[in-house]
C-alpha positions as CSV (number, residue, x, y, z in Angstrom):
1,X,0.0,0.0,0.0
2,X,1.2,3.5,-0.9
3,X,0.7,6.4,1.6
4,X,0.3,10.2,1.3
5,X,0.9,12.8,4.0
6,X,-0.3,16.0,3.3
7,X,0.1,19.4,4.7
8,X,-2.9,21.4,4.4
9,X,-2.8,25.3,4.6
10,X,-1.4,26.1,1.2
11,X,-0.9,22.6,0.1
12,X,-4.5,22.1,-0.3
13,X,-5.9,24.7,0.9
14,X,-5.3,28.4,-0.5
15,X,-5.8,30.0,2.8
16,X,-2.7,32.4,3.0
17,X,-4.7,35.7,2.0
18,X,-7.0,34.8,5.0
19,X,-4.8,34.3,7.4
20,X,-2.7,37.5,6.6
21,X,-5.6,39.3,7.1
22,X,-6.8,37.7,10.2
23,X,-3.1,37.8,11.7
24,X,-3.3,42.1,10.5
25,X,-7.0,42.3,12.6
26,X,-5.2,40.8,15.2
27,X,-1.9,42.5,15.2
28,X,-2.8,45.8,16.4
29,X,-4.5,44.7,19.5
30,X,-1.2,42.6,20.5
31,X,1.5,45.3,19.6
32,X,2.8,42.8,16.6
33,X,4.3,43.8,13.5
34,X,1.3,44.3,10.7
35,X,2.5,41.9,7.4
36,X,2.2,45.2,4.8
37,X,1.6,43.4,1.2
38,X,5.1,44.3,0.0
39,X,6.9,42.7,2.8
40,X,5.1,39.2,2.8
41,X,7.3,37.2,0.2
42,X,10.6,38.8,2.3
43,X,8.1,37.0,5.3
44,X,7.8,33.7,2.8
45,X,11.5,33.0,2.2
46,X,12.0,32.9,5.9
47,X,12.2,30.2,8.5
48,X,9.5,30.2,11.6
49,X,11.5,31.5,14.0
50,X,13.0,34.1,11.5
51,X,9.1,35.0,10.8
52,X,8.3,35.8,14.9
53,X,11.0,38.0,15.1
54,X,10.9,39.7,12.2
55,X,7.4,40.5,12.9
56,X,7.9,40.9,17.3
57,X,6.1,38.1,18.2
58,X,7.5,36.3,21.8
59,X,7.2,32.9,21.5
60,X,5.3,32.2,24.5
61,X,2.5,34.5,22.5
62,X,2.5,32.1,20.0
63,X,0.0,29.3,21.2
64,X,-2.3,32.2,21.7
65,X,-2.1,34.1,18.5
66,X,-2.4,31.0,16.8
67,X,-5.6,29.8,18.5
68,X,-7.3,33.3,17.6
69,X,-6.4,32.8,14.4
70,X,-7.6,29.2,14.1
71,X,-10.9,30.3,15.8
72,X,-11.3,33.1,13.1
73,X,-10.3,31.1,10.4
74,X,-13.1,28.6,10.9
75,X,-15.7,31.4,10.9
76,X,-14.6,31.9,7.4
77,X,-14.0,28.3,6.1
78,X,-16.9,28.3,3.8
79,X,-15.5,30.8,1.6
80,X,-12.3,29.3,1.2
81,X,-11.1,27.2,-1.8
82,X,-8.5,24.4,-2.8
83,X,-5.6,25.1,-4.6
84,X,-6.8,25.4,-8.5
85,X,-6.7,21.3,-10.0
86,X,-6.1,20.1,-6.3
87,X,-9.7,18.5,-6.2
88,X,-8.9,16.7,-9.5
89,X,-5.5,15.5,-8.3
90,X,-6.8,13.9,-5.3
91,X,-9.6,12.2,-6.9
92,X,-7.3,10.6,-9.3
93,X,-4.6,9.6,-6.6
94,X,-7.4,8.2,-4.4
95,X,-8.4,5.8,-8.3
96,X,-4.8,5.0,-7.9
97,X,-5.1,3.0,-4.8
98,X,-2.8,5.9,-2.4
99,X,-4.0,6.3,1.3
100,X,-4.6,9.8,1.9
101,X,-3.7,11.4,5.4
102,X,-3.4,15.2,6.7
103,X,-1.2,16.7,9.3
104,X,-1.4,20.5,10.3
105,X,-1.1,22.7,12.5
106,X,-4.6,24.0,11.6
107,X,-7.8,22.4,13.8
108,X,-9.4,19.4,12.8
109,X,-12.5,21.1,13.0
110,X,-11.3,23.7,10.3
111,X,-10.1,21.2,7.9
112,X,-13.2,19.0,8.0
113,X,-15.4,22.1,7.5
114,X,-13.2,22.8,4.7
115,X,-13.5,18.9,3.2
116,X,-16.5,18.4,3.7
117,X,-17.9,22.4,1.7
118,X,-15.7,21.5,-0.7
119,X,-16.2,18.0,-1.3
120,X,-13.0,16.1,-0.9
121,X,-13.8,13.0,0.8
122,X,-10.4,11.8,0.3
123,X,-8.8,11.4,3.2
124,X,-8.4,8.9,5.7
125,X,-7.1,10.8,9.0
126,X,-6.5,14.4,10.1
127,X,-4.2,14.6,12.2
128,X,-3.6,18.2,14.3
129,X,0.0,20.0,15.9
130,X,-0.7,23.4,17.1
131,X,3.4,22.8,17.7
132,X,5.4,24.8,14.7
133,X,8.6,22.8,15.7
134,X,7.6,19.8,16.5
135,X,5.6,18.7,13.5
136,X,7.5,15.8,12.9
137,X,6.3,14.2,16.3
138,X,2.8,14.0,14.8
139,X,3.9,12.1,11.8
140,X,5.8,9.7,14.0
141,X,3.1,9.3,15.3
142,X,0.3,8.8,12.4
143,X,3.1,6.6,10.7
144,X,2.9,4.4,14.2
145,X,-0.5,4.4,14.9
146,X,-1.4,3.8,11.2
147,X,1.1,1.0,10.7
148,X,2.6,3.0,7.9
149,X,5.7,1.8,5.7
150,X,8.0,4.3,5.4
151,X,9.4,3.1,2.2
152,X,6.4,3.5,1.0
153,X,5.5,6.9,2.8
154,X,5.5,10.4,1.1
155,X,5.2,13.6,2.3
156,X,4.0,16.7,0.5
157,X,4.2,20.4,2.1
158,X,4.6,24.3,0.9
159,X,6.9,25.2,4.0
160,X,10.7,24.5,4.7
161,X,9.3,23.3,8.1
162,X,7.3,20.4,6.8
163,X,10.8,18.9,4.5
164,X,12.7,18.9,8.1
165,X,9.8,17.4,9.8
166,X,9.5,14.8,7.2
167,X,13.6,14.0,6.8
168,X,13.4,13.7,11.3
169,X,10.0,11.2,10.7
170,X,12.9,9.4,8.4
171,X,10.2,9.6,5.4
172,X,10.8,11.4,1.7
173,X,9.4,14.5,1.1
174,X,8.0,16.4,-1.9
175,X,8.1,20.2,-1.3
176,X,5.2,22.6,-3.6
177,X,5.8,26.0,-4.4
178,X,2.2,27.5,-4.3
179,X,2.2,28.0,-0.3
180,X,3.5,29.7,2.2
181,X,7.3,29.6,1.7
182,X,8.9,30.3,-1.5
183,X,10.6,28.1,-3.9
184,X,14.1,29.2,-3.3
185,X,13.8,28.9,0.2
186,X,12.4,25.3,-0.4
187,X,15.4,24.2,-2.6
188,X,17.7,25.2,-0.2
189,X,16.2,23.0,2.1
190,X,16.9,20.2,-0.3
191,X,13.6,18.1,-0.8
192,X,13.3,15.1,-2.7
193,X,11.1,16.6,-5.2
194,X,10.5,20.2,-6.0
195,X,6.9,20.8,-7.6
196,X,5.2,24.3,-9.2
197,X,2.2,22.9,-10.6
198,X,-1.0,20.2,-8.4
199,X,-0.9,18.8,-11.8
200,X,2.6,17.6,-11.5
201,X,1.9,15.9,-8.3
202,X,0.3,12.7,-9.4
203,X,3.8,11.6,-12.2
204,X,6.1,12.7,-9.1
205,X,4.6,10.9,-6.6
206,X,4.5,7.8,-9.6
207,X,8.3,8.2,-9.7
208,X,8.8,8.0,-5.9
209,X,7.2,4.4,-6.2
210,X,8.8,3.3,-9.2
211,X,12.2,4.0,-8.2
């Protein structure tokens, strides 16, 4: 059996623009940095940590900020959309026989909303890390729980976080450039694959398994 890990805000879900604008309602009220709309790809070719302090967030505000955010976001789920051709790319990897998984940092609740308006049944957990360091814990663990090869384990994300989450879960990794980090920052983190198109997806992940 052939397994897919996906990350889900801007790897499925084109939710960026949202959450910019949730993150500016919030800022003000917090004494954070506002993300102005000529800064924000300097802000996508940085790492997390680079991010917080380029925009003066502690990191013991984090949880917090984060859990507004989330709790915004879902008021606005309906409205949000997959990435263009994503619905047709996971409908024909789900034909060719791949188990479909999510892990985020985004609530459950969120992404089922979002799955379930938009019709993408595809899926057969979610699992949730509100942690931005510690992502690859939560794949340890859906690998584990799931009794998931790792030979035969992929995992596909937008951020230079999710390729070092997936190389410490000790699984291969295919980095998109449609998200939230930029696709020079995500070569030079050296994933297995480096895609620019959903469309793409479906021959790379082919590849993986034929090699």
């Amino acid at each position: 059996m052939r397994h897919l890990i996906f990350d889900f805000d801007g790897t499925i879900a084109d939710t960026m623009d949202e959450v910019v604008k949730i993150y500016n309602e919030i800022q003000e009220k917090c004494g954070f940095k506002k993300i102005e709309k000529e800064n924000l790809k300097v802000l996508q070719n940085k790492k997390p940590l680079a991010i917080l302090r380029e925009l003066k967030i502690p990191l013991l505000k984090l949880p917090l900020l984060m859990a507004q955010v989330r709790t915004e976001l879902k008021k606005r789920m309906h409205k949000l959309k997959p990435k263009e051709n994503m619905d047709k790319i996971l409908a024909t990897m789900k034909k060719q026989d791949y188990k479909m998984y999510i892990v985020s940092s985004n609530s459950a609740e969120n992404i089922q909303l979002f799955l379930n308006k938009n019709e993408l049944p595809f899926f057969e957990h979610i699992y949730t890390d509100r942690s931005i360091i510690y992502k690859h814990k939560k794949i340890e663990k859906l690998i584990k729980d799931c009794n998931l090869d790792k030979n035969k384990t992929i995992y596909i994300g937008d951020e230079v976080r999710d390729i070092q989450a997936a190389r410490k879960a000790g699984i291969k990794v295919v980095a998109v450039s449609w998200g939230y980090n930029r696709q020079t920052s995500l070569a030079n983190a050296k994933p297995d694959f480096l895609v620019n198109d959903p469309l793409e997806l479906v021959d790379c992940a082919s590849l993986f398994f034929l090699g």
